[in-house]
DRENLO-857446 format. One record per residue: x, z, y of N, C-alpha, C in turn; residue in one letter. Coordinates in Angstrom, 3 decimals, decimal comma. Layout:
N
+----------+----------+----------+----------+----------+----------+----------+----------+----------+-----+
!    neast !      nup !   nnorth !   caeast !     caup !  canorth !    ceast !      cup !   cnorth ! res !
+----------+----------+----------+----------+----------+----------+----------+----------+----------+-----+
!        X !        Z !        Y !        X !        Z !        Y !        X !        Z !        Y !   a !
...
+----------+----------+----------+----------+----------+----------+----------+----------+----------+-----+
REM end
This chain:
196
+----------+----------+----------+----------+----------+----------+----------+----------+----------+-----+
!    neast !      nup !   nnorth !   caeast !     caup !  canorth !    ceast !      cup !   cnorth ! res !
+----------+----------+----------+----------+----------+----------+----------+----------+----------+-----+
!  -33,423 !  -67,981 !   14,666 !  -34,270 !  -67,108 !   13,865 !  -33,948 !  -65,661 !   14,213 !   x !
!  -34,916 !  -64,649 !   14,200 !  -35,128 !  -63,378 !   14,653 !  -34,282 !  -62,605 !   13,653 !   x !
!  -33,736 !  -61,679 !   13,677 !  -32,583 !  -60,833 !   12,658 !  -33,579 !  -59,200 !   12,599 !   x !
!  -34,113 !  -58,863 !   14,272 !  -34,691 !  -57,626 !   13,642 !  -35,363 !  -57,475 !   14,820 !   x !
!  -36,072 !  -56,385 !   15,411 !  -36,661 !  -56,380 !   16,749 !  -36,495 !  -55,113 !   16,617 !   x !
!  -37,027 !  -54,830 !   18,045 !  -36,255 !  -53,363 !   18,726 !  -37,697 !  -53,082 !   19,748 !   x !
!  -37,636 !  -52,076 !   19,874 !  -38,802 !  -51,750 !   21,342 !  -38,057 !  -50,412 !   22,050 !   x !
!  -38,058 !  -50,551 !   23,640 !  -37,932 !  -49,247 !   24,048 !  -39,123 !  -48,842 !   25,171 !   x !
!  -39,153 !  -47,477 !   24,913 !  -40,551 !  -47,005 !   25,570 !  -40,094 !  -45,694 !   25,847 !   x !
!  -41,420 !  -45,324 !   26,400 !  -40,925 !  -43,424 !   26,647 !  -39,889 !  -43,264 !   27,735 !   x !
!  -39,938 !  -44,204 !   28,783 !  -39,255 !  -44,218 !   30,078 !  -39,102 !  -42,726 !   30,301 !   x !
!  -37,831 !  -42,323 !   31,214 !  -37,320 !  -40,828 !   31,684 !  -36,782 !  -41,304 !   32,756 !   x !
!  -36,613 !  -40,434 !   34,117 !  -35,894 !  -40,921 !   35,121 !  -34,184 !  -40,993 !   34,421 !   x !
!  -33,135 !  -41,518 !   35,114 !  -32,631 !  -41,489 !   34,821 !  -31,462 !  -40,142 !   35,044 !   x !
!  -30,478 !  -39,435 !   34,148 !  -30,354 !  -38,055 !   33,996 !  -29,890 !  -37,587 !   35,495 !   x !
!  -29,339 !  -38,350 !   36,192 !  -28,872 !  -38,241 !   37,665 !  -29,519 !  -38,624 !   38,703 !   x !
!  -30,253 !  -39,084 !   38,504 !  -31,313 !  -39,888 !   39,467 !  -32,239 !  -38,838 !   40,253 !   x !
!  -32,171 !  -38,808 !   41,500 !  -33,224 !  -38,183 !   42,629 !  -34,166 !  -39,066 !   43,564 !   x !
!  -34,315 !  -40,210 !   42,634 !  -35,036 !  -41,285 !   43,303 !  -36,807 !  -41,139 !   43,701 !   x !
!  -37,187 !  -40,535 !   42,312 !  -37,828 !  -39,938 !   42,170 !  -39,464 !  -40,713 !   42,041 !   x !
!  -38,557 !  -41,983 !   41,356 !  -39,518 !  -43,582 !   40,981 !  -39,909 !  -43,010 !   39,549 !   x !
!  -40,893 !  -42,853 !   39,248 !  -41,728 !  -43,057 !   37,687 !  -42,000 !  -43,908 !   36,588 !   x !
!  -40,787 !  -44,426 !   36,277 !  -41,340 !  -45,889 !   35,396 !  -41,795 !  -45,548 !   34,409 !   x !
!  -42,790 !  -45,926 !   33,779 !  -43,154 !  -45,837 !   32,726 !  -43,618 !  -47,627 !   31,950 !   x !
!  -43,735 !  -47,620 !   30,572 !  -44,243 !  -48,699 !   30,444 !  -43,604 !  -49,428 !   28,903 !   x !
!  -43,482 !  -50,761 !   28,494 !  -42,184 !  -50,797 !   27,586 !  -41,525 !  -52,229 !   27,483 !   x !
!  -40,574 !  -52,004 !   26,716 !  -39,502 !  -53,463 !   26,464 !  -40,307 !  -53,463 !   24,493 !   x !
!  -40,649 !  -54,715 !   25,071 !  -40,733 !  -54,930 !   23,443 !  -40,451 !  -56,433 !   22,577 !   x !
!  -40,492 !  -56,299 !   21,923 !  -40,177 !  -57,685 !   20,901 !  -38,838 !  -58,505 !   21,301 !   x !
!  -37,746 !  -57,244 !   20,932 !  -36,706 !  -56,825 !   21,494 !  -35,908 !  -57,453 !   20,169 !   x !
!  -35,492 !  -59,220 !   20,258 !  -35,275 !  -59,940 !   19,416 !  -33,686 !  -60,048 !   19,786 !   x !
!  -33,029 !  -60,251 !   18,332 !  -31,405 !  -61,235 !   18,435 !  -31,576 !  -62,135 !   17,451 !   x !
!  -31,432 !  -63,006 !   18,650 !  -30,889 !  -64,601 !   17,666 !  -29,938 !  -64,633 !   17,033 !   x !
!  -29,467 !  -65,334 !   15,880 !  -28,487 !  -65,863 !   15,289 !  -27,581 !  -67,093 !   15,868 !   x !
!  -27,039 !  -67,303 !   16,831 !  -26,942 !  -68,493 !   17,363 !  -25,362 !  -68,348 !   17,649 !   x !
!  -24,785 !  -69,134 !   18,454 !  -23,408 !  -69,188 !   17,947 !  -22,807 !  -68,144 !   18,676 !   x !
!  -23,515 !  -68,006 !   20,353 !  -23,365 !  -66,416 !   20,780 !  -24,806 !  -66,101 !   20,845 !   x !
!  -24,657 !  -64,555 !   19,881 !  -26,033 !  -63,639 !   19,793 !  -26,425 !  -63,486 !   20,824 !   x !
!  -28,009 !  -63,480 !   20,607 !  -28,124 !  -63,388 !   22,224 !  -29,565 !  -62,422 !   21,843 !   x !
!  -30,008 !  -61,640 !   23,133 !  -31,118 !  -60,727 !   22,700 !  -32,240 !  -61,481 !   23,717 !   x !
!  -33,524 !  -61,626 !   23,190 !  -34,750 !  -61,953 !   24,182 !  -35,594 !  -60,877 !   23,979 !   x !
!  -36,252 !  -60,502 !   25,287 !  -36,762 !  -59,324 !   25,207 !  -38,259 !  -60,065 !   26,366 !   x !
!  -38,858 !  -58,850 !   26,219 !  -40,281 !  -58,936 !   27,134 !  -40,679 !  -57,652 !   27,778 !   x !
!  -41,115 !  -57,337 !   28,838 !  -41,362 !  -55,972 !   29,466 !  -42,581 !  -56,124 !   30,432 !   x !
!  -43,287 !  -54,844 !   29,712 !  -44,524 !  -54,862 !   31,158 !  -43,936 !  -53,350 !   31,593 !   x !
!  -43,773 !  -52,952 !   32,925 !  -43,286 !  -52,025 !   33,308 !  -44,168 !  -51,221 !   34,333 !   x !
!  -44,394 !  -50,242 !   34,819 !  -45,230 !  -49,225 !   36,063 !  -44,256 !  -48,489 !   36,838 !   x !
!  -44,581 !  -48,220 !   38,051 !  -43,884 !  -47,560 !   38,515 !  -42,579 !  -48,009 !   39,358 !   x !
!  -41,733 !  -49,648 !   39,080 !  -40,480 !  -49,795 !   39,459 !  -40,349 !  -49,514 !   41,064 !   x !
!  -39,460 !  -50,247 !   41,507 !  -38,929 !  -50,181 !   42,927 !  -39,975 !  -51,165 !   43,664 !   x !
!  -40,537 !  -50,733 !   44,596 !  -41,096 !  -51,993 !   45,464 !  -40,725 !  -52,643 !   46,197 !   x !
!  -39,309 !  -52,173 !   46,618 !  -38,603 !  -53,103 !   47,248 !  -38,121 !  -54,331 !   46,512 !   x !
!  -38,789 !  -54,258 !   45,487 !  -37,761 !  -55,319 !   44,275 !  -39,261 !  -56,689 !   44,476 !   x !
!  -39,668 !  -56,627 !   45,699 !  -41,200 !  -57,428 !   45,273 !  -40,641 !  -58,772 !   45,298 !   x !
!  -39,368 !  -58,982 !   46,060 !  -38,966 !  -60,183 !   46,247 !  -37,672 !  -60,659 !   45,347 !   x !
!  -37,605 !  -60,001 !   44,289 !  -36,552 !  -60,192 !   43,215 !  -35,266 !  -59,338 !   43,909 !   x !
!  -34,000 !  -59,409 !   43,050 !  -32,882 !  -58,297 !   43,309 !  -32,524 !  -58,797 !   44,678 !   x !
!  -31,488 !  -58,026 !   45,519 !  -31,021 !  -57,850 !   46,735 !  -29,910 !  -58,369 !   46,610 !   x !
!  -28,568 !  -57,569 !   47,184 !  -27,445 !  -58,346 !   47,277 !  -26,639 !  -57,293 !   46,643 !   x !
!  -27,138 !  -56,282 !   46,254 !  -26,539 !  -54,839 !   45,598 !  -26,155 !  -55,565 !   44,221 !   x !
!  -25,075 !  -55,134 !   43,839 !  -24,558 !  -55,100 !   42,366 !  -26,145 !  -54,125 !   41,655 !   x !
!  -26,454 !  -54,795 !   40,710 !  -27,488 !  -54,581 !   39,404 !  -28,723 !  -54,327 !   40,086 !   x !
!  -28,812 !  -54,745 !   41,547 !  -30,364 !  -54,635 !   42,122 !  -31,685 !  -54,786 !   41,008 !   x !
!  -32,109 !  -54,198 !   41,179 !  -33,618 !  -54,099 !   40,145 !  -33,450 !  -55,071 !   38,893 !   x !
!  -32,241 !  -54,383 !   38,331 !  -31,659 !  -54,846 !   37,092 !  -32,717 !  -54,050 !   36,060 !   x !
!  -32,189 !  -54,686 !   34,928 !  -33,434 !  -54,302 !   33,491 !  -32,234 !  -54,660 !   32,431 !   x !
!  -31,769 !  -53,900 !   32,007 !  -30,191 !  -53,997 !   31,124 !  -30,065 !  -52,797 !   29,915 !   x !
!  -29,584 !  -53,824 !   28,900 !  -28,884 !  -52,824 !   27,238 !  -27,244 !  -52,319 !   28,141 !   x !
!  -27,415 !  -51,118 !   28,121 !  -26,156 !  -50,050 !   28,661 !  -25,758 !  -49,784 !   27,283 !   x !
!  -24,201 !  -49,547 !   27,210 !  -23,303 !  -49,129 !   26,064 !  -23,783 !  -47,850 !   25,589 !   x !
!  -24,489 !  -46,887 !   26,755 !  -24,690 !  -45,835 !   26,393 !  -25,641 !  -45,295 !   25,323 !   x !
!  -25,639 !  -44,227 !   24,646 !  -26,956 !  -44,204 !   23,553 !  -27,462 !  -42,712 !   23,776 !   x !
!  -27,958 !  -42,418 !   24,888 !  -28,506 !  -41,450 !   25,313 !  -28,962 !  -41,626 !   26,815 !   x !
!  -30,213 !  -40,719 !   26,849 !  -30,817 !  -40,974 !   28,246 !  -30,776 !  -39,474 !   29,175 !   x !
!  -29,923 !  -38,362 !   28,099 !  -29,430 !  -37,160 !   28,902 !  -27,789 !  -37,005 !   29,198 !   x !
!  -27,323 !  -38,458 !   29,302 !  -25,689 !  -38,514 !   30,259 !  -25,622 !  -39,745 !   30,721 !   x !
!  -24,436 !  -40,428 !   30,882 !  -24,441 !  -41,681 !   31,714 !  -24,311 !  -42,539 !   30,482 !   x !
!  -24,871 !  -43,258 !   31,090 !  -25,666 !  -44,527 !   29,787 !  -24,338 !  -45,850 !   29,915 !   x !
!  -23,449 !  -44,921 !   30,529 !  -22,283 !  -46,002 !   31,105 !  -22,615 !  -47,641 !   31,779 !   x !
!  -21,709 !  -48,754 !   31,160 !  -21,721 !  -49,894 !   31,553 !  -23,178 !  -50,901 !   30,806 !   x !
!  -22,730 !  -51,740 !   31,115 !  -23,644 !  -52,751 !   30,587 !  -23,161 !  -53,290 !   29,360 !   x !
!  -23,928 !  -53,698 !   28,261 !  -23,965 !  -53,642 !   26,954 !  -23,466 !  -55,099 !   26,084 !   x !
!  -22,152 !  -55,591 !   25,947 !  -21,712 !  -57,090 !   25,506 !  -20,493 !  -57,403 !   24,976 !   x !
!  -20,546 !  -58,278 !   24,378 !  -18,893 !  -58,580 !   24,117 !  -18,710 !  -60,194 !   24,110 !   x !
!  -19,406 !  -60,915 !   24,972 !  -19,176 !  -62,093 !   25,921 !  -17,627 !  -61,959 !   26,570 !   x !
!  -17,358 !  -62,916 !   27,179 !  -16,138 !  -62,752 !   28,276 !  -16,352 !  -62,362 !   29,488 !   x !
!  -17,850 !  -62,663 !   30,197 !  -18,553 !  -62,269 !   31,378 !  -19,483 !  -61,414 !   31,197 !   x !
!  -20,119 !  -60,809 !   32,118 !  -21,055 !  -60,157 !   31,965 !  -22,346 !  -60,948 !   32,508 !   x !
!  -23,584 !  -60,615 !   31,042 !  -24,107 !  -61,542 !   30,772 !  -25,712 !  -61,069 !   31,853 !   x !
!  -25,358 !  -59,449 !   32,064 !  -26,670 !  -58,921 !   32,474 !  -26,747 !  -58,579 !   34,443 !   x !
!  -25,588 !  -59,511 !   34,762 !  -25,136 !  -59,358 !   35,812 !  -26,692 !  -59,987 !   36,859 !   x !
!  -27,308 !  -61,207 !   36,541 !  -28,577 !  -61,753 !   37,077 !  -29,438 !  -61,929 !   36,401 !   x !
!  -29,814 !  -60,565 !   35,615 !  -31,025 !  -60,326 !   34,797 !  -31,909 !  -59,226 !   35,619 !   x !
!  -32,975 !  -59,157 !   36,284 !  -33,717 !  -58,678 !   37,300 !  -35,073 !  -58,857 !   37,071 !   x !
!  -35,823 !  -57,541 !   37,385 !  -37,089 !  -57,961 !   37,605 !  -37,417 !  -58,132 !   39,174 !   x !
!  -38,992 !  -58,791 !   39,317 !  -39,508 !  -58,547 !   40,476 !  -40,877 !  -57,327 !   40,346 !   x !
!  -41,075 !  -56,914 !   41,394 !  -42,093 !  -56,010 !   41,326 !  -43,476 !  -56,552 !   42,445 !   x !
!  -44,408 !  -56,714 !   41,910 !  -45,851 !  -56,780 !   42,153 !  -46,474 !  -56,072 !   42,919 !   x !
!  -47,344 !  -56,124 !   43,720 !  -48,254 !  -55,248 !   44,809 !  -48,403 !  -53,905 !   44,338 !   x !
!  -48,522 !  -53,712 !   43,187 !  -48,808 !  -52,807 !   42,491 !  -47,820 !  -51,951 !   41,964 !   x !
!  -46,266 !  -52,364 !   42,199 !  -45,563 !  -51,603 !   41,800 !  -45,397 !  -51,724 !   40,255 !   x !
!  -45,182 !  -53,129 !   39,977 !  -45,258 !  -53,599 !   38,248 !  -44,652 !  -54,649 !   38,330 !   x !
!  -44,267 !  -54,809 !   36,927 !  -43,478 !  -55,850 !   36,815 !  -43,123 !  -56,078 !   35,399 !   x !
!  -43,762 !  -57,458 !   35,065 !  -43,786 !  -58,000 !   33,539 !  -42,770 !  -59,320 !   33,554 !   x !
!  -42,062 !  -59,630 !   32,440 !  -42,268 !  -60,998 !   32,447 !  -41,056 !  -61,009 !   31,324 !   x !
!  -40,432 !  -61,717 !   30,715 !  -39,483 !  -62,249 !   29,316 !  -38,298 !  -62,608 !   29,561 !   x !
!  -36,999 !  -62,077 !   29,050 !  -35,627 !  -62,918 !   29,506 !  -35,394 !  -62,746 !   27,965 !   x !
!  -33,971 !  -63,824 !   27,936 !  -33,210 !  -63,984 !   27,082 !  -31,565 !  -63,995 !   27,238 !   x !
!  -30,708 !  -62,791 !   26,794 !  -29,328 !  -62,771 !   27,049 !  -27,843 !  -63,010 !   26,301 !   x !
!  -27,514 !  -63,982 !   26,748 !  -26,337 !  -64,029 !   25,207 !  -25,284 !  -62,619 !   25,925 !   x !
!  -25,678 !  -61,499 !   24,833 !  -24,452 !  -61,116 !   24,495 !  -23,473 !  -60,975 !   23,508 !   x !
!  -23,635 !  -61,887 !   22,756 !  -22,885 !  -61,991 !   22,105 !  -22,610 !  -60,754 !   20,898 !   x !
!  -23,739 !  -59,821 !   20,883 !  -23,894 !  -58,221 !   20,354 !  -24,843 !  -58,907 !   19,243 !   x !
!  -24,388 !  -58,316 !   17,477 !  -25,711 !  -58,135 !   16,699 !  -26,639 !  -57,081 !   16,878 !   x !
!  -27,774 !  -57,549 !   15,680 !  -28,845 !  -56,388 !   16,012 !  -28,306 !  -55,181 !   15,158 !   x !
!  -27,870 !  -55,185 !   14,842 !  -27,163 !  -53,902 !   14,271 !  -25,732 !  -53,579 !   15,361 !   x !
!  -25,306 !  -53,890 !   16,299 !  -24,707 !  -53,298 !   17,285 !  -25,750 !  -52,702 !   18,519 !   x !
!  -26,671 !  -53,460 !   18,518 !  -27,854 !  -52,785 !   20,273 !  -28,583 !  -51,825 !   19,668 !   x !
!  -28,875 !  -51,653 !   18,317 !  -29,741 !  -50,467 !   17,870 !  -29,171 !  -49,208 !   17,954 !   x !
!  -29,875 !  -48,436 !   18,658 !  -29,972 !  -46,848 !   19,752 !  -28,992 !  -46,574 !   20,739 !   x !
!  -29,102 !  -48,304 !   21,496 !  -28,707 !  -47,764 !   22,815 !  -29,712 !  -47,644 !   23,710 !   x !
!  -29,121 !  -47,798 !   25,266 !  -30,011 !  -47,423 !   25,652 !  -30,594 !  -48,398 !   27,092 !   x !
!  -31,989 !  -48,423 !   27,759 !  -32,560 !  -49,817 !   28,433 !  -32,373 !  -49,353 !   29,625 !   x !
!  -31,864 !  -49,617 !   30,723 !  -31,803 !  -49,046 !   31,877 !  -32,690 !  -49,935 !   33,104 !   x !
!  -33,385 !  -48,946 !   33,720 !  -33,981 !  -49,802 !   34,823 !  -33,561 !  -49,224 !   35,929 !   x !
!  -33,370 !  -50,675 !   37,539 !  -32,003 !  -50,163 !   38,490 !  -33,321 !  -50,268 !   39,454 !   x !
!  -33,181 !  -49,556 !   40,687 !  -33,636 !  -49,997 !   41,866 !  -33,088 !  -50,783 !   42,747 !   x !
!  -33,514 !  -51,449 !   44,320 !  -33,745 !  -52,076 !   44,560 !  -32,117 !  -52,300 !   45,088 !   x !
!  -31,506 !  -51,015 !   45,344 !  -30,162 !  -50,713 !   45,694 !  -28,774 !  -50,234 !   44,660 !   x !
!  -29,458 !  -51,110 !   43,058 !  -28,907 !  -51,101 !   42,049 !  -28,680 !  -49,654 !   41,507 !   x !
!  -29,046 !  -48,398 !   42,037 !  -29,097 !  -47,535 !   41,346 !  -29,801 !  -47,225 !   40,286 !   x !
!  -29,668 !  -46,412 !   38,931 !  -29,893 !  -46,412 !   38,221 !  -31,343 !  -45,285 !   38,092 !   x !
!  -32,739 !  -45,948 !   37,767 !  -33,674 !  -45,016 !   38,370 !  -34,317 !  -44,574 !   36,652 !   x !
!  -34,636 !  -45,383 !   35,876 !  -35,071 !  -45,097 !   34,666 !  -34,590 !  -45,157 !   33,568 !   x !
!  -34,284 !  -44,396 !   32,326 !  -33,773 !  -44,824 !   31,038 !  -34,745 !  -44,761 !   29,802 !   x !
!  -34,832 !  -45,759 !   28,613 !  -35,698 !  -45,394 !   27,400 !  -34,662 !  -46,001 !   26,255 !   x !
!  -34,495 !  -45,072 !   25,384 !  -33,974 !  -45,491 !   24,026 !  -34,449 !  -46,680 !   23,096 !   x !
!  -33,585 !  -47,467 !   22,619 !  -33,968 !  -48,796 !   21,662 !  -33,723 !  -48,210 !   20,318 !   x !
!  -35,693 !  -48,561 !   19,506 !  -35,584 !  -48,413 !   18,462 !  -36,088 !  -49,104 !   17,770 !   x !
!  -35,894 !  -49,328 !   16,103 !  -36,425 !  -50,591 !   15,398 !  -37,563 !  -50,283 !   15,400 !   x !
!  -38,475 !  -51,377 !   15,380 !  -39,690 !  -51,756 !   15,249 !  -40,165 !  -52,942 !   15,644 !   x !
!  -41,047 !  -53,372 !   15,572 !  -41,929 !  -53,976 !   16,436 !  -43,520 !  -54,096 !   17,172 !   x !
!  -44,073 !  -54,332 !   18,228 !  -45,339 !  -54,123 !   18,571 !  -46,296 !  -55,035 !   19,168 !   x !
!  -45,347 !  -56,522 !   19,098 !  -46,336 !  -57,571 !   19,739 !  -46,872 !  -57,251 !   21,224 !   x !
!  -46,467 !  -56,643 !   22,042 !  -46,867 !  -56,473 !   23,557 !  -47,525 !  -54,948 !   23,693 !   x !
!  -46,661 !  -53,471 !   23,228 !  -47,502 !  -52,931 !   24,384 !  -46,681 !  -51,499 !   23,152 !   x !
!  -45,509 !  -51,621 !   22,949 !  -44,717 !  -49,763 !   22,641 !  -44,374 !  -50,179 !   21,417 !   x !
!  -43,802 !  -49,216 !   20,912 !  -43,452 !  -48,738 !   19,410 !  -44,021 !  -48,220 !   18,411 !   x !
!  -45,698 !  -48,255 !   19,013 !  -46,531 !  -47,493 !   18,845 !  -47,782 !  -47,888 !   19,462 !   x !
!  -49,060 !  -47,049 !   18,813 !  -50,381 !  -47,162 !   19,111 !  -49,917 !  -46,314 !   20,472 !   x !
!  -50,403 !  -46,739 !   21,671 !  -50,695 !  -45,655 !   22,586 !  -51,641 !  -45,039 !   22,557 !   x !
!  -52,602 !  -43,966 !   22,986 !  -53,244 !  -42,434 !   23,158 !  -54,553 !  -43,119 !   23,024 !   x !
!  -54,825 !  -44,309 !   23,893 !  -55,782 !  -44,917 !   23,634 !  -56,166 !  -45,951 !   22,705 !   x !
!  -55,209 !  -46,588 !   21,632 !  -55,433 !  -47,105 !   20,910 !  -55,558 !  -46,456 !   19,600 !   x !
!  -55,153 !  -45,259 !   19,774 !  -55,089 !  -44,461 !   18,764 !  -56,609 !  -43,688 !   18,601 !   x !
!  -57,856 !  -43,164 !   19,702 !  -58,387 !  -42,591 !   19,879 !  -59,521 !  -43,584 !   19,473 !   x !
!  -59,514 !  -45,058 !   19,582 !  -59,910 !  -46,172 !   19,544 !  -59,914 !  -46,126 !   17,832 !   x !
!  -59,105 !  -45,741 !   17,345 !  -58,732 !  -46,175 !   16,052 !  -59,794 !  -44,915 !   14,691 !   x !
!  -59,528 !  -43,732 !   15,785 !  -59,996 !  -42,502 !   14,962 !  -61,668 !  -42,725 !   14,502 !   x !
!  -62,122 !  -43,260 !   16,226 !  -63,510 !  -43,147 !   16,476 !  -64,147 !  -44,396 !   15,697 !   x !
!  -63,238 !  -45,481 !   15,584 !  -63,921 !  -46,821 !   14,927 !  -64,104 !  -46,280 !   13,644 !   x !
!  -62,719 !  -45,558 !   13,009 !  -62,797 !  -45,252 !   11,676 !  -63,671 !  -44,348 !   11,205 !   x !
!  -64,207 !  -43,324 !   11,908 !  -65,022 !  -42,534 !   11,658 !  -66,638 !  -42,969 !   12,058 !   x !
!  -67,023 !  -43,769 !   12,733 !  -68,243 !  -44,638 !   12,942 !  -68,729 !  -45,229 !   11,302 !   x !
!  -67,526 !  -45,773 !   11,167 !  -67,528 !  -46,793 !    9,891 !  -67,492 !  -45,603 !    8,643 !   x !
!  -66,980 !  -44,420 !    8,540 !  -66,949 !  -43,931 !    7,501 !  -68,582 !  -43,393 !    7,739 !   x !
!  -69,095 !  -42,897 !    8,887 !  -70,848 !  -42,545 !    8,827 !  -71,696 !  -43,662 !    8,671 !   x !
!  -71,778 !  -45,110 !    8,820 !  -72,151 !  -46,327 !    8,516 !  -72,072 !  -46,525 !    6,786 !   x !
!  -70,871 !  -46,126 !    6,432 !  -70,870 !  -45,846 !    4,584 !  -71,334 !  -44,786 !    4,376 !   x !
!  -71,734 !  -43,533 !    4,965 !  -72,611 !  -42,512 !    3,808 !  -74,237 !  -43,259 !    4,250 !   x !
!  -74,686 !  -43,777 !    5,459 !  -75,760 !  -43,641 !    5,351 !  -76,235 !  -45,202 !    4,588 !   x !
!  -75,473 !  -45,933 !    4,538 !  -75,774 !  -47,131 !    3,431 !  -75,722 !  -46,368 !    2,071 !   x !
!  -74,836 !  -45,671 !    1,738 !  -74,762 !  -45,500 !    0,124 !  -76,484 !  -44,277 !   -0,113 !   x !
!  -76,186 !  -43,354 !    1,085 !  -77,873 !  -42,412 !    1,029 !  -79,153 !  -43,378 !    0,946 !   x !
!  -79,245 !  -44,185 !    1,997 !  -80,301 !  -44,703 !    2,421 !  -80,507 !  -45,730 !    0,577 !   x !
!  -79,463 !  -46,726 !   -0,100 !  -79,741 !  -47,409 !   -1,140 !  -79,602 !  -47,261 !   -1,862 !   x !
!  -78,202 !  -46,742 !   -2,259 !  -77,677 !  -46,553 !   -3,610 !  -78,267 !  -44,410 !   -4,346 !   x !
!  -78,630 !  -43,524 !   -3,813 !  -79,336 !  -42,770 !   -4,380 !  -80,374 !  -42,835 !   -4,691 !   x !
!  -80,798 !  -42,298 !   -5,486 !  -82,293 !  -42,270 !   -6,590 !  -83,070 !  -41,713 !   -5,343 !   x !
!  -84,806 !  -41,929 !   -5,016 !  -85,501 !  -41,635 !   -4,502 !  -86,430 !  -40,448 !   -5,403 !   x !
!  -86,840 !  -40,041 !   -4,924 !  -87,843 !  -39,026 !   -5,037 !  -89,777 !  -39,905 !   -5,240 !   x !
!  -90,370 !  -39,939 !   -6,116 !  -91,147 !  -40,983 !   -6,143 !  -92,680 !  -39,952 !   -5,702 !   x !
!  -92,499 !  -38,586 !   -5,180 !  -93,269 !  -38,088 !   -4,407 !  -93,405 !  -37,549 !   -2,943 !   x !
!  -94,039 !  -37,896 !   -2,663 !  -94,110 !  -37,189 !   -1,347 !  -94,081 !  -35,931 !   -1,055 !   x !
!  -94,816 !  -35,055 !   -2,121 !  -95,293 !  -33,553 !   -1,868 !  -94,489 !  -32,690 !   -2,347 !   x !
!  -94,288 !  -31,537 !   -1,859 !  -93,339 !  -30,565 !   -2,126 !  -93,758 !  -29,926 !   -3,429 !   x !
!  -92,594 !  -30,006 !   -4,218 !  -92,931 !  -29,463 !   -5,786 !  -93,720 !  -28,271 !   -5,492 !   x !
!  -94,696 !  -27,807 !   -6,531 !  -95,596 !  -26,760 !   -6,901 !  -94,813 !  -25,693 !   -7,240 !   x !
!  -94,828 !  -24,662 !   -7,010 !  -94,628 !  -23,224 !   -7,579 !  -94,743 !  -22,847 !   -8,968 !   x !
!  -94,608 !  -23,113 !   -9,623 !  -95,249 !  -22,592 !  -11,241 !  -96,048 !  -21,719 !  -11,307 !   x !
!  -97,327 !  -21,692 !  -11,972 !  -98,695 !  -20,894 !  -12,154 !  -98,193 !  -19,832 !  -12,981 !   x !
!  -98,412 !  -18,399 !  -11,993 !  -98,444 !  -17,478 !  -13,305 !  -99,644 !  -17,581 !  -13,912 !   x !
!  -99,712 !  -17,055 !  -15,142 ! -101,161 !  -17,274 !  -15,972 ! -101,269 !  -15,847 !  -16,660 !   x !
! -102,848 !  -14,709 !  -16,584 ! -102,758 !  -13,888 !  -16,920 ! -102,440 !  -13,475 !  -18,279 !   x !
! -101,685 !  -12,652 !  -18,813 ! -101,742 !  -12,124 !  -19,927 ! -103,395 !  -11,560 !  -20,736 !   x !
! -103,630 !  -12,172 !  -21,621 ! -104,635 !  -11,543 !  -22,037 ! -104,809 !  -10,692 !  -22,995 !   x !
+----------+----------+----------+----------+----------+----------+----------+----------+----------+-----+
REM end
C-alpha cells in the first residue's frame, strides 16, 4: 500500500554540468511501499536525455541513470545515491532513450528509505557516460502522468473551457429565465399637451 507520492519536475541542468543536454519533462507517482524493505516505484516521461542512451546504459558507473541522490538541492552536488539497503539499490536503474531523444517507462526500488525520508531530495538524470546532466526537486503531490501541476497548456485549456461555460450560463439565464418585453416597438415619448 502507497504511504504518500512525490513528483519531480522543473528539470535544471545539473549545477556543474557543461553537457549542455536539456531535459525537461517529469517523475511522477513517486510511490513508497510499506513492505518489509521500503521500496519507491516511480514513472517518468522525460525530453531531451542522452541519445547515446538509445541502447540502454553503457559500461560507465550510473550510465543514463535516473536516481533519488542524498542531496536536497539542485544548486550544489546532489552527492551520492539515496538508501539505506546494504547495496546500492540504484546501481541498474537506467533509462533508454528513443529516436527522439525521450524516454518513458516505470521502475520500482527497494531502498529501504520512508516517504518521509525521500521528501525534498533530489532526482538526478546521468548521461550516457554516467555524468550527471539534469537535476529536479521531489515534492509531495500527486499527478497521475504528466507534473505537479497543470502544465501552461492544461491550464489555458482550463481558463478557456471555464469561461466558454460561464458565457453558455449568461446567455441561457438572458435568453429564458428574464422577463421579455411583450412589445416590439420602441416606447413613445410622452405627449406634451397644450396648456389652455
Amino acid at each position: 500500500m502507497a504511504a504518500a507520492t512525490f513528483v519531480a519536475s522543473g528539470f535544471v541542468p545539473y549545477f556543474n554540468s557543461g553537457s549542455g543536454f536539456e531535459v525537461s519533462g517529469v517523475i511522477y507517482d513517486i510511490e513508497t511501499d510499506r513492505l518489509s524493505t521500503p521500496s519507491q516505484t516511480f514513472t517518468f516521461s522525460l525530453d531531451g536525455v542522452d541519445p547515446a542512451c538509445s541502447s540502454g546504459a553503457g559500461g560507465a558507473a550510473n550510465s543514463c541513470g535516473i536516481h533519488i541522490h542524498a542531496g536536497t538541492s539542485c544548486a550544489e552536488d546532489a552527492l551520492g545515491h539515496y538508501y539505506s539497503t546494504a547495496s546500492d539499490p540504484w546501481s541498474a536503474v537506467a533509462y533508454t532513450a528513443d529516436e527522439a531523444d525521450q524516454a518513458q517507462g516505470t521502475f520500482s526500488v527497494e531502498t529501504g528509505l520512508a516517504a518521509s525520508e525521500i521528501d525534498g531530495h533530489t532526482f538526478i538524470i546521468h548521461a550516457f557516460d554516467g555524468s550527471r546532466i539534469a537535476c529536479a526537486m521531489m515534492t509531495a503531490g500527486s499527478n497521475g502522468g504528466g507534473g505537479g501541476g497543470l502544465s501552461p497548456g492544461d491550464i489555458a485549456a482550463v481558463v478557456i473551457g471555464s469561461a466558454f461555460a460561464a458565457f453558455l450560463l449568461v446567455a441561457f439565464l438572458y435568453l429564458f429565465c428574464f422577463p421579455k418585453s411583450q412589445t416590439t416597438e420602441p416606447p413613445k415619448p410622452p405627449q406634451r399637451t397644450a396648456d389652455v
